[in-house]
N, C-alpha and C positions, 0 to 999 in steps of 0.2 A: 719602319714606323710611318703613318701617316699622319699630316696636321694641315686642318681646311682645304683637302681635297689636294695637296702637296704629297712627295713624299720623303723620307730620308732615309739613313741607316745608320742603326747604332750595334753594337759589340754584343756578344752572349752576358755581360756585367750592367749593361746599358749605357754605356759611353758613348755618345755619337763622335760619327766616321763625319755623316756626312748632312748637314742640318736639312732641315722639309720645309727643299725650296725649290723638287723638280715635279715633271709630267711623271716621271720616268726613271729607274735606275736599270742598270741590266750588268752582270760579270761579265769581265772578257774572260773568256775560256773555263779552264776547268778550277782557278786558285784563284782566289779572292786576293793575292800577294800581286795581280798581275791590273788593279783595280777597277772602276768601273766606270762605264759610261753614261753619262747624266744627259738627261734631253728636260730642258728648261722651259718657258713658257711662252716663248717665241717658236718652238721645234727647234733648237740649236740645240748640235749637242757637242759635249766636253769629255771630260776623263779627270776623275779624284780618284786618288791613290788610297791605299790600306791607311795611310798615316795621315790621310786630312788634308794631303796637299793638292792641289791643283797641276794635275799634267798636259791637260791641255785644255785650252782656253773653249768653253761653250760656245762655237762661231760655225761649225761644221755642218753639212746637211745631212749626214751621215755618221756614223763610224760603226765597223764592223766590229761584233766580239772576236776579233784574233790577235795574237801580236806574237814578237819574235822579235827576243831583245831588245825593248824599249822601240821598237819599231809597227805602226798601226796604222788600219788601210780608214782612211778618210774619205766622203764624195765629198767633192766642193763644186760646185757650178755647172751639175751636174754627169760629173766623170770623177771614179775612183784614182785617189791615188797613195802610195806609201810614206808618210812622215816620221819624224824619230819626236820625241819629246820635245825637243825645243820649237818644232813646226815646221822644220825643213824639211826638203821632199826627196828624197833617199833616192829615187828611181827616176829620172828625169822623163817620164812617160805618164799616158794617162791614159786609163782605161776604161772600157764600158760596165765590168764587175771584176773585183777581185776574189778568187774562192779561199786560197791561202798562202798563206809567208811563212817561211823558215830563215836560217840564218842568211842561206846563200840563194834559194829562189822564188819566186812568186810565180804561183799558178793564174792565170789570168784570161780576160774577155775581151776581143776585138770587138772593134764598132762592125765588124762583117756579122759578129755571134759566132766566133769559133772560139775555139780557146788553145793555150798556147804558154809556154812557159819563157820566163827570161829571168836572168841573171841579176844582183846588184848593182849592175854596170849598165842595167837596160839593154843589155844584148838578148837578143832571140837564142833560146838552146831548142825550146821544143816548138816546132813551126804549130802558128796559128792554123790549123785546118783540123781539128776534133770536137768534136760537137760536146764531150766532157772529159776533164780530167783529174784525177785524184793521184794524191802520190801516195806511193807503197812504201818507199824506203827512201834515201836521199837519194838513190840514184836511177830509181824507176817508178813510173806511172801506169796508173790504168787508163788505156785511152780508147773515148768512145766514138765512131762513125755510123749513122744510122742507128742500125738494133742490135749491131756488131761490137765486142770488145775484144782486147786485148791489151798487151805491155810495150811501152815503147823506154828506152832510156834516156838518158838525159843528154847525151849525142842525139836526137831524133831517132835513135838506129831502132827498128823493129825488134824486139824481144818475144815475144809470141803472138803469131799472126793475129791480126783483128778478125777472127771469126767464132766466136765463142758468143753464145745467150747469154754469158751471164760469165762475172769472175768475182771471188770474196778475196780477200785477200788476210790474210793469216798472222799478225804482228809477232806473234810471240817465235811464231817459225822462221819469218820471215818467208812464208810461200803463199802460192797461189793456187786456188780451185776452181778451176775454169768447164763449165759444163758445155756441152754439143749437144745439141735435142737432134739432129739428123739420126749419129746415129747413139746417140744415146750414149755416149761415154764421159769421162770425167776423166778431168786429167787433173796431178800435180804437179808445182813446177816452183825449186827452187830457186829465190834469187838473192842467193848466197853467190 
């Protein structure tokens, strides 16, 4: 709903969630259960929950739609970083972008521009030097150098060489279709 150029949100009955008094509402993720991030009229932005409550306080310059058990990547002062509802910073590190968070790790951006994964404990698992990374499973990524892909795991350890054009990756499989224009082949590869 909108009201004087405000906006808010109310229920499929018309109950309001969340009264029209932002710039901005946006869902985190894919379930409205996981609630939503408000940017107010200063650009400050917050999180109100499904149930009207206030989860974190409109103060952030940032925050991303992802989260991962009450856990959410916030910029504040210009560097991302991971907080849990109450405000505290989960990962004692700060970073240049964060791409995603699961229970146990976060994908992430050096101030170099490489990316790189670490752990709840802010430990390094996947070394900062890939230009992008996506995770496949919890225990493998697609990792990008150049125009090059491939799989590496969550050791760092190489899982299928970085030389592939191009890799899709298969959820339901849990595999991977990785192409070669050289000479033209197509490979699968499970990572079962």
């Amino acid at each position: 709903m909108k009201k004087t150029g405000k906006f808010g949100l109310c229920d499929d009955t018309g109950n309001i969630i969340i009264e029209p008094n932002y710039k901005k509402i946006e869902k985190i993720g894919d379930d409205y259960k996981n609630g939503y991030i408000v940017t107010n009229e200063n650009d400050k932005c917050g999180i109100i929950g499904f149930d009207k409550n206030e989860i974190l306080e409109a103060k952030y310059d940032e925050i991303k739609p992802i989260c991962a058990e009450d856990n959410y990547v916030v910029k504040e002062n210009g560097k991302y970083i991971v907080i849990n509802k109450s405000g505290e910073k989960q990962i004692n590190k700060e970073f240049e972008d964060i791409e995603a968070i699961n229970k146990d790790y976060v994908i992430a951006k050096s101030s170099e521009g490489k990316y790189g994964v670490v752990d709840r404990q802010g430990e390094t698992k996947i070394d900062f030097k890939y230009d992008k990374l996506s995770q496949t499973n919890s225990a493998n990524y697609i990792a990008k150098q150049g125009d090059k892909y491939g799989i590496v795991n969550i050791d760092g350890n190489i899982q299928f060489e970085i030389k592939s054009i191009g890799i899709n990756y298969v959820e339901s499989g849990d595999f991977i279709i990785a192409d070669y224009m050289e000479n033209r082949k197509t490979y699968f590869k499970s990572l079962r």
